[in-house]
LOGUMAR-471018 format. One record per atom (N, C-alpha, C): x negated, y negated, z. Coordinates in steps of 0.1 Angstrom, whole numbers, plus 5000, padded with zeros to 4 digits. Example, Ala and Ser with C-alpha at 12.3 -4.5 7.8 and 13.67 -1.06 7.14 Angstrom:
# residues 2
486850575078 487750455078 486850335078 487250225071 486350115071 487150005079 
***
This chain:
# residues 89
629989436241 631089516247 630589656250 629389696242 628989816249 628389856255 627689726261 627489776280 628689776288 629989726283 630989756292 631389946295 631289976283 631490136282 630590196288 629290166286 628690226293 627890246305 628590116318 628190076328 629690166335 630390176327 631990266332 631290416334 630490486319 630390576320 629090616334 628490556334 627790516348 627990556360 629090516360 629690456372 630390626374 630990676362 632490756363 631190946366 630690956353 628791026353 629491196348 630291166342 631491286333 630691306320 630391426315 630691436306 631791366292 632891426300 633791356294 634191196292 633691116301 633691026300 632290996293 631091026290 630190976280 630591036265 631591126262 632191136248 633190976245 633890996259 634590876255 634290726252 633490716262 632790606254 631590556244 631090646236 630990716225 632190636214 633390736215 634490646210 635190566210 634790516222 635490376223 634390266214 632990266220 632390206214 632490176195 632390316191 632890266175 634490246172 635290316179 636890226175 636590076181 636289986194 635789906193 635289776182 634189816177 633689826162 634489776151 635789886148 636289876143 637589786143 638089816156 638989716158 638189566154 637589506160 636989396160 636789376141 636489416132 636489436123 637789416116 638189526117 639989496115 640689376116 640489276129 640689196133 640489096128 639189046121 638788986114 638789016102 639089086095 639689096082 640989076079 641889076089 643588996095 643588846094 642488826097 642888666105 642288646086 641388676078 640788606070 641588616055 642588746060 643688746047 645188666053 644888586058 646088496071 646988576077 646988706081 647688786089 647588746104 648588766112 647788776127 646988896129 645788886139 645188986143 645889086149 646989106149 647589216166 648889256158 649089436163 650289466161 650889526146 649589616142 649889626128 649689826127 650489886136 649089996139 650390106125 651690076119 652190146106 650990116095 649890056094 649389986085 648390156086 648190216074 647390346074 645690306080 644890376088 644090316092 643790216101 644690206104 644890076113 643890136129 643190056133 642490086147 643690056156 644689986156 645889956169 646490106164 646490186157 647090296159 646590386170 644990366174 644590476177 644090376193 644990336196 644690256209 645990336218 646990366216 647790426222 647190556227 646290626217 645690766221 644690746231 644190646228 642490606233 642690596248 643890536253 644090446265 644790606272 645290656266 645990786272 644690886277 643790916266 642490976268 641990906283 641690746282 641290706289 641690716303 643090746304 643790726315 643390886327 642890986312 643191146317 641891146323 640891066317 639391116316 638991026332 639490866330 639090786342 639690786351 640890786355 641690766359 641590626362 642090606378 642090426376 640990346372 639990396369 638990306365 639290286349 640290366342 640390286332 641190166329 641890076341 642389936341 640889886337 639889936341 638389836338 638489796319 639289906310 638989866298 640389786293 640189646296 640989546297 641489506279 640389516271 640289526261 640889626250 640789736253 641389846250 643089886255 643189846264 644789816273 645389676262 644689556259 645089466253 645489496236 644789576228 645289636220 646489696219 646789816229 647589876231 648789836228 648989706239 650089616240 650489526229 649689506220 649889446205 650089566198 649989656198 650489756187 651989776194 652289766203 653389826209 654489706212 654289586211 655389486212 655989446202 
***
């Protein structure tokens, strides 16, 4: 996934877009992590972002950053928009 970040930052050639994906890359990480530590204590993966630490908490901020930093090119982070929507349904 993190040639996805950084074929964006590439493309976008910001500053601020190479901090961001920087952090997306390790929330990433973590999410995916998180995720599977859900599924293995039989929780669903998605939608847990009251849980302290939770990476779906910090997908609402991420995607807003994303939104300021890329503009429409952050629909490209499909993955990170998909979080979002599980923390929030």
């Amino acid at each position: 996934m993190r040639d996805v970040y950084r074929a964006l930052v590439n493309r976008v050639g910001t500053n601020d877009a190479v901090a961001l994906a920087h952090t997306l890359e390790h929330w990433h990480d973590s999410m995916e992590a998180h995720r599977a530590s859900l599924t293995r204590l039989g929780f669903a993966p998605d939608g847990h972002p009251e849980w302290e630490g939770c990476p779906h908490a910090e997908a609402r901020q991420l995607w807003d950053q994303a939104l300021r930093v890329l503009g429409s090119r952050a629909g490209e982070l499909k993955y990170l928009h998909a979080r979002v929507f599980e923390a929030h349904s």
